[in-house]
Short mmCIF file of the C-alpha atoms (twelve columns), coordinates in Angstrom:
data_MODEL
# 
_entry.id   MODEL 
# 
loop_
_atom_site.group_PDB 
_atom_site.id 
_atom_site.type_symbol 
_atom_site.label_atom_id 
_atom_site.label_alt_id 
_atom_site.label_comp_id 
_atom_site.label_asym_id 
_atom_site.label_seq_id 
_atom_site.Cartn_x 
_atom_site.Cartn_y 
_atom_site.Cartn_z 
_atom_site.pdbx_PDB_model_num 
ATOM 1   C CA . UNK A 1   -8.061  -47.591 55.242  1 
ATOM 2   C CA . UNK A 2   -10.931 -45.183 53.979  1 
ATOM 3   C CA . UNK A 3   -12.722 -46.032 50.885  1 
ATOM 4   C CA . UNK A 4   -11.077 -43.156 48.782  1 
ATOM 5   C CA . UNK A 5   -7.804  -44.714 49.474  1 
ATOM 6   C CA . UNK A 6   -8.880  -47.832 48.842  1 
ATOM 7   C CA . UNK A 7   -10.787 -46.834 45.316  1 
ATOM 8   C CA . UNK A 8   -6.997  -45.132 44.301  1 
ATOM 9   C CA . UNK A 9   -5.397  -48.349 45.607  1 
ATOM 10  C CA . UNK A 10  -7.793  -50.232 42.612  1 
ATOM 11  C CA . UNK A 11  -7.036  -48.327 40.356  1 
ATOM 12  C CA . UNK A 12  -3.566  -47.668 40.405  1 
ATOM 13  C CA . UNK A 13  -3.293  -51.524 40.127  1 
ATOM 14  C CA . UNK A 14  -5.497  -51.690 36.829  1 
ATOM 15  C CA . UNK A 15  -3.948  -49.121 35.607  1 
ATOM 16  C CA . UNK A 16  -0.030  -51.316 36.043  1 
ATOM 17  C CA . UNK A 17  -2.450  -54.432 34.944  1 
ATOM 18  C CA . UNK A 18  -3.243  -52.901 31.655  1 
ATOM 19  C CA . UNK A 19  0.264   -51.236 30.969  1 
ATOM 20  C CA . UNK A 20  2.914   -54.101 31.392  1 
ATOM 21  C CA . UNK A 21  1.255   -55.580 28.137  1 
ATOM 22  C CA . UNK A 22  1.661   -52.670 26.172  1 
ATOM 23  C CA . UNK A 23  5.499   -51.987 27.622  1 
ATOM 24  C CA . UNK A 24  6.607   -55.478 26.879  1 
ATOM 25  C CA . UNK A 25  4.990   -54.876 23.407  1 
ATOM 26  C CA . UNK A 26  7.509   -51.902 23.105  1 
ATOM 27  C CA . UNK A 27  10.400  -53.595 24.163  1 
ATOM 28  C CA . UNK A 28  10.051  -57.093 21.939  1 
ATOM 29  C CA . UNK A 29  11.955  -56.595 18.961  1 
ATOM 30  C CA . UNK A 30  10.060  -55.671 15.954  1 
ATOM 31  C CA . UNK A 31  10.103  -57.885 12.977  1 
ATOM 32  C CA . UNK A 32  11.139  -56.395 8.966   1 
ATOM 33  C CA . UNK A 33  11.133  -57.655 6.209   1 
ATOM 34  C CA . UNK A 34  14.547  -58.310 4.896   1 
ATOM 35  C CA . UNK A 35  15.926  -55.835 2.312   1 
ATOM 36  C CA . UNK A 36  15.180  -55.951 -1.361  1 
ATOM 37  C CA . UNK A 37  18.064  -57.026 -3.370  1 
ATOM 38  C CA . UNK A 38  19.984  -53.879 -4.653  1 
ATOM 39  C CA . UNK A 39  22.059  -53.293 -7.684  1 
ATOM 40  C CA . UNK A 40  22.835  -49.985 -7.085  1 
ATOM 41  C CA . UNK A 41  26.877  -49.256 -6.540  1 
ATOM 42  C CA . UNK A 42  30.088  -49.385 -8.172  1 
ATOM 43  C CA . UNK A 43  32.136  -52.678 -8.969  1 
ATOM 44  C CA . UNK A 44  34.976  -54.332 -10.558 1 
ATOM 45  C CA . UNK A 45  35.177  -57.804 -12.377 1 
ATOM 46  C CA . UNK A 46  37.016  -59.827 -15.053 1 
ATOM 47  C CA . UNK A 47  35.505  -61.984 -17.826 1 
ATOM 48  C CA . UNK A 48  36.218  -64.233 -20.181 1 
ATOM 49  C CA . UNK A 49  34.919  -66.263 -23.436 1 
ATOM 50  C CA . UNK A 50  35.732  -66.092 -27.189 1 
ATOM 51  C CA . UNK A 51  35.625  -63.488 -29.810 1 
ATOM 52  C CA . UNK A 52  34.935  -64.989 -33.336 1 
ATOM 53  C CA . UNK A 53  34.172  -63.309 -36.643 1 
ATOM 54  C CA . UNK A 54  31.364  -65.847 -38.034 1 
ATOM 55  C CA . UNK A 55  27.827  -66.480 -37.082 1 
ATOM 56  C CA . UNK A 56  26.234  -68.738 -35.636 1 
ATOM 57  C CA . UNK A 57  29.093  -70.769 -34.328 1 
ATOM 58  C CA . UNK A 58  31.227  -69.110 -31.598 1 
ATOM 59  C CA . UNK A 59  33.956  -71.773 -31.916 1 
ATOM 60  C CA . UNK A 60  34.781  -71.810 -35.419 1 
ATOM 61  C CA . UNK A 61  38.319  -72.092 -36.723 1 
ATOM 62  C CA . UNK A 62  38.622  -68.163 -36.873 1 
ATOM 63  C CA . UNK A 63  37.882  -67.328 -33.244 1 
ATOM 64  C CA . UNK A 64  40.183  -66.141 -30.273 1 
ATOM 65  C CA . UNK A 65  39.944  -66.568 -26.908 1 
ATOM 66  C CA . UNK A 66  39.095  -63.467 -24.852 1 
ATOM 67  C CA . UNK A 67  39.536  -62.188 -21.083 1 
ATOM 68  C CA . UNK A 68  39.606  -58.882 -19.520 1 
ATOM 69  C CA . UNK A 69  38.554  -56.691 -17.205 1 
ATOM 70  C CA . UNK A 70  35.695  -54.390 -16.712 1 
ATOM 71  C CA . UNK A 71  34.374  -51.956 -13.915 1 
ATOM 72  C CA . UNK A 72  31.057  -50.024 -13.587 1 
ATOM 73  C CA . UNK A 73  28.269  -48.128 -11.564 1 
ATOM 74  C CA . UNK A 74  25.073  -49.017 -11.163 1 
ATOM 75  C CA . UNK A 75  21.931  -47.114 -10.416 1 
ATOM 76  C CA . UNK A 76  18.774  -49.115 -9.407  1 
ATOM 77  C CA . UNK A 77  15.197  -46.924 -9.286  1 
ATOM 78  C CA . UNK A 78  12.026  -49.602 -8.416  1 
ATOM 79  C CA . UNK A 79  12.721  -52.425 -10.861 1 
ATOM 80  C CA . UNK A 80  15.163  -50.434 -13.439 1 
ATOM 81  C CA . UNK A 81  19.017  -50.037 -13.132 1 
ATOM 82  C CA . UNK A 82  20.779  -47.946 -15.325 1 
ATOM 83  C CA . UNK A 83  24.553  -48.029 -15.550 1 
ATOM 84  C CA . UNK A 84  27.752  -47.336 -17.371 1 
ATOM 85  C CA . UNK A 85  31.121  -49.633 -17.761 1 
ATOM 86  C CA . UNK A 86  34.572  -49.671 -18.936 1 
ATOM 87  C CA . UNK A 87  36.229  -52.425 -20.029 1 
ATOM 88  C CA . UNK A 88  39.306  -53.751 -21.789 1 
ATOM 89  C CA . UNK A 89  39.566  -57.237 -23.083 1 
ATOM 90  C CA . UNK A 90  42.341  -59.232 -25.175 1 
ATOM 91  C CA . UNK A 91  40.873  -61.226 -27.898 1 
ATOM 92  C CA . UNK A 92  43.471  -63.979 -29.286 1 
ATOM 93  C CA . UNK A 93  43.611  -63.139 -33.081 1 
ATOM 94  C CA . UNK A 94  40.178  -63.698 -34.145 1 
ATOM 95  C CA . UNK A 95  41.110  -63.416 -38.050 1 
ATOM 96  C CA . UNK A 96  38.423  -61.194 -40.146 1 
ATOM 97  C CA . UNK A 97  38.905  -62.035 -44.192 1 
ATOM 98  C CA . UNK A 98  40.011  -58.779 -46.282 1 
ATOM 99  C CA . UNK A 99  40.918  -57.883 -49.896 1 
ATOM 100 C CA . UNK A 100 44.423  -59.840 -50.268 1 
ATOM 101 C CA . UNK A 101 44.358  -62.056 -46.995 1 
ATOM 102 C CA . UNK A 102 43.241  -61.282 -43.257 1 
ATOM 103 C CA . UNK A 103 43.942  -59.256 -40.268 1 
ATOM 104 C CA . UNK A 104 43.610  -60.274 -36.311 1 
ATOM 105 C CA . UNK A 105 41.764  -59.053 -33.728 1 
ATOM 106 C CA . UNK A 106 44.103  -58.538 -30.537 1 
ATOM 107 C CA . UNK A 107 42.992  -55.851 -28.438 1 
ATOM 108 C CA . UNK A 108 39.691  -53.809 -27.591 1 
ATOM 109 C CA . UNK A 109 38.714  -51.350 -24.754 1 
ATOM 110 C CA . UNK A 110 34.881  -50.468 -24.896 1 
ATOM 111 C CA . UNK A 111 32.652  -47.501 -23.017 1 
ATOM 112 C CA . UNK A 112 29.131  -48.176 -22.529 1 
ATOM 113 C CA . UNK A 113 25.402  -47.592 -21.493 1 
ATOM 114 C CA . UNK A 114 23.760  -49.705 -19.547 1 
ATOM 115 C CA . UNK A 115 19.907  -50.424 -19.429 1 
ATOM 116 C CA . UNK A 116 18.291  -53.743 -17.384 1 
ATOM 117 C CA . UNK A 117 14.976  -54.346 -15.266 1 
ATOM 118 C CA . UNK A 118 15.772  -56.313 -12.161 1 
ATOM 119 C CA . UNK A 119 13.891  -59.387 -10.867 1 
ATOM 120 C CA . UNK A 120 15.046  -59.437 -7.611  1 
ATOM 121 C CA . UNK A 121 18.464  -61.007 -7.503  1 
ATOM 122 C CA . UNK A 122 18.309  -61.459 -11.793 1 
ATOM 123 C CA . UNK A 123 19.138  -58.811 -14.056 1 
ATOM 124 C CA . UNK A 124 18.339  -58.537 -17.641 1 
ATOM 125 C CA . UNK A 125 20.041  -55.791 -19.168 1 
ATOM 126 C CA . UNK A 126 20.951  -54.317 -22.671 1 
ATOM 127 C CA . UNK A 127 24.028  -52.116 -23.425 1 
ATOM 128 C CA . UNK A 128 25.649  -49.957 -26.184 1 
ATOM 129 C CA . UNK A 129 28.716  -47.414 -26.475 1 
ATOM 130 C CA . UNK A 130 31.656  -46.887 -28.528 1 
ATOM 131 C CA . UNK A 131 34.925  -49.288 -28.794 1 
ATOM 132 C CA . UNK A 132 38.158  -49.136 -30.230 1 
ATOM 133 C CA . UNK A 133 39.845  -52.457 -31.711 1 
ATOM 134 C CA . UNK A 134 43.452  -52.988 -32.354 1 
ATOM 135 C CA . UNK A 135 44.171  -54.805 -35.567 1 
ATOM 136 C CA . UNK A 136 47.291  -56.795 -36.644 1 
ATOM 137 C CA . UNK A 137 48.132  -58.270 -39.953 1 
ATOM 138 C CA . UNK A 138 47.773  -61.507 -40.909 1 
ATOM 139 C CA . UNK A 139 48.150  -63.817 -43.567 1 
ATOM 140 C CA . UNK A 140 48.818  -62.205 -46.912 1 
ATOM 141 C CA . UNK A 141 48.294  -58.599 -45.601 1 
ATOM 142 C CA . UNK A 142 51.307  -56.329 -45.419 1 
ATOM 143 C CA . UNK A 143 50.365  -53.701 -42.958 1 
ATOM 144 C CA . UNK A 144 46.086  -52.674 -41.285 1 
ATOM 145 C CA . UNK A 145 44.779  -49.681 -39.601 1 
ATOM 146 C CA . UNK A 146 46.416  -50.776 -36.006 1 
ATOM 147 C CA . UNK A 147 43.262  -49.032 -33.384 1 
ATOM 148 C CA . UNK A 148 40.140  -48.498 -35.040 1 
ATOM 149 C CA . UNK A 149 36.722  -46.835 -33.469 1 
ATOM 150 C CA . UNK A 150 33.741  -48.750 -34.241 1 
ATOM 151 C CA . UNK A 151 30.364  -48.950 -32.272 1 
ATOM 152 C CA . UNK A 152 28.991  -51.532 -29.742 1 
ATOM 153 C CA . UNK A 153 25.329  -53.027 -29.155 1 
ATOM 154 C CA . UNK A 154 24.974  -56.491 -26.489 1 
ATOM 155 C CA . UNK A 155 22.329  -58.040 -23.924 1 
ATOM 156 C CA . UNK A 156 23.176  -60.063 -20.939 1 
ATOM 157 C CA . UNK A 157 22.227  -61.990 -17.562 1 
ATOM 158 C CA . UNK A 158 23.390  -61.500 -14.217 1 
ATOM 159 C CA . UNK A 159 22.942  -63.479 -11.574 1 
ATOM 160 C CA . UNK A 160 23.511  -61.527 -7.772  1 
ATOM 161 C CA . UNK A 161 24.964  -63.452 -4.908  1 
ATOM 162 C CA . UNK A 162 25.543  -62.557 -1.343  1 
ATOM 163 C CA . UNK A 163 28.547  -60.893 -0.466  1 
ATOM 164 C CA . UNK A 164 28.400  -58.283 -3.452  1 
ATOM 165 C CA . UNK A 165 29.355  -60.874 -6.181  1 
ATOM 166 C CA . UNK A 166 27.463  -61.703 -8.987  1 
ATOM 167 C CA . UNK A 167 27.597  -63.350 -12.424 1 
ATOM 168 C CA . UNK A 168 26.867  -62.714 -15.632 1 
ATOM 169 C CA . UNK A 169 26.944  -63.729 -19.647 1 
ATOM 170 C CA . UNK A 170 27.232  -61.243 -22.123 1 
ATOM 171 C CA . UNK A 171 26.969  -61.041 -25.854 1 
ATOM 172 C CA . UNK A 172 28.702  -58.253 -27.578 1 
ATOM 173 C CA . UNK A 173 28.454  -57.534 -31.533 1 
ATOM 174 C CA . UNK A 174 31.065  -54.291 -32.395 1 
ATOM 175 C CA . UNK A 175 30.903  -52.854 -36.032 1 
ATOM 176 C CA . UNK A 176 34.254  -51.007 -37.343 1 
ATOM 177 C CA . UNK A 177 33.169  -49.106 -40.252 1 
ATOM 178 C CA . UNK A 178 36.753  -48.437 -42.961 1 
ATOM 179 C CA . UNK A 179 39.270  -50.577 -41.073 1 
ATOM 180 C CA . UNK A 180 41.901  -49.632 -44.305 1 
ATOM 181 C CA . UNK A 181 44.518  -52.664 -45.071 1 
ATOM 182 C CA . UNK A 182 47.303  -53.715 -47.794 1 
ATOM 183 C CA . UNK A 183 48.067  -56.522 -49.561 1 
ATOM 184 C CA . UNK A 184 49.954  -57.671 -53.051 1 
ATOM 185 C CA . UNK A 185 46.303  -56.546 -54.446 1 
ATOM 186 C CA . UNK A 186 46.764  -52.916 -53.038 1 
ATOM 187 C CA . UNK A 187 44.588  -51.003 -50.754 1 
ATOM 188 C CA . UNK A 188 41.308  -51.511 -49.438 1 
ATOM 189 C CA . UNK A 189 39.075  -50.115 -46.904 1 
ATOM 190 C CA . UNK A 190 36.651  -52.792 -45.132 1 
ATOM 191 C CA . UNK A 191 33.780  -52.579 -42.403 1 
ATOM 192 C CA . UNK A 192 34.481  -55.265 -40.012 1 
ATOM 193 C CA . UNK A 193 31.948  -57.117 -38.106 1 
ATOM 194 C CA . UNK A 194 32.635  -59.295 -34.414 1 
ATOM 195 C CA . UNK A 195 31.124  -60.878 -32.258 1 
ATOM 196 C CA . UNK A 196 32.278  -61.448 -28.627 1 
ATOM 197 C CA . UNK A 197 30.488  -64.068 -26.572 1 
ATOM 198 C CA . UNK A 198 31.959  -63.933 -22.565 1 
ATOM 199 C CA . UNK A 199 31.412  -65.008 -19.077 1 
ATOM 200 C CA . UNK A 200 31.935  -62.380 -15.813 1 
ATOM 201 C CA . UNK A 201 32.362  -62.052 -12.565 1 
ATOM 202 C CA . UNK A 202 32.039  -59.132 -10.411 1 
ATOM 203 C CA . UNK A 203 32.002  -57.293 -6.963  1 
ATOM 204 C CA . UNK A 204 29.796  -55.004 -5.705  1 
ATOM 205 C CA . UNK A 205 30.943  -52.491 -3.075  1 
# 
């Protein structure tokens, strides 16, 4: 063999020496880091908890008990997620004290905002919007308003899971400005103030 040949023969094996490293670099799998956890999406859920007219205790003899269902989209941009949500609830009667007697709380569907920073898997988030409120007469009352528009303001948790659930707590405090009602002392016209305290579930998808 001539020592050109031979110099060629050299360094074609380097050459394979110095590559197979490299090409079994290439074909190991490369390692990521797993995904941050994302709010963003659209999702469903039901809740439940107690509506009651007097602060600061939720289960005092004029409460209801409340359940419902809500659903939502989410937007998530860095650490903020932004959101809206519809929801409609029953609330059990939670009697409100008027001129004359009282009226009940029995049914509300809300629309609202919704503003949170994320902490990974934990969002903190504050909401407001605009809800309507059915209310029935009660004792001593002869006839109320029936639906009534009032405004909403609340803060909550939530808690993500695998699998797209998650859940949260939520306080809710709706103000009904001129809910009008009758009673043997005539007609009045009365802001009402509630409170809704609740627990949720929901599912991401």
């Amino acid at each position: 063999m001539s020592p050109q040949a031979k110099i060629v023969l050299t360094a074609g094996a380097l050459a394979v020496c110095l590559l197979r490293p490299a090409m079994a670099a290439d074909l190991s799998p490369a390692y990521n880091d797993p995904p941050a956890f994302q709010w963003s999406g659209a999702y469903v859920g039901v809740h439940g908890g107690t509506a009651f007219t007097g602060m600061p205790n939720p289960f005092a003899g004029r409460n209801g008990f409340s359940g419902g269902v809500q659903a939502g989209y989410n937007q998530q941009m860095g650490p903020a997620v932004l959101g809206a949500e519809i929801e409609g609830s029953y609330l059990g009667g939670a009697e409100h004290n008027v001129q004359g007697g009282k009226i009940k709380e029995k049914w509300r569907g809300a629309a609202k905002a919704k503003a949170g920073v994320s902490f990974d898997q934990t969002l903190l988030f504050g909401t407001g919007g605009v809800a309507m409120t059915r209310f029935d007469k009660g004792d001593g009352v002869s006839s109320s308003d029936g639906w009534k528009v009032g405004y909403l303001v609340g803060a909550g948790i939530e808690q993500g899971f695998a699998g797209g659930l998650s859940a949260k707590v939520e306080y809710d405090y709706v103000r009904t400005p001129d809910v009008e009602t009758t009673s043997a002392l005539g007609r009045s016209k009365e802001t009402i103030g509630s409170h809704e305290l609740k627990a949720g579930i929901n599912y991401r998808f």
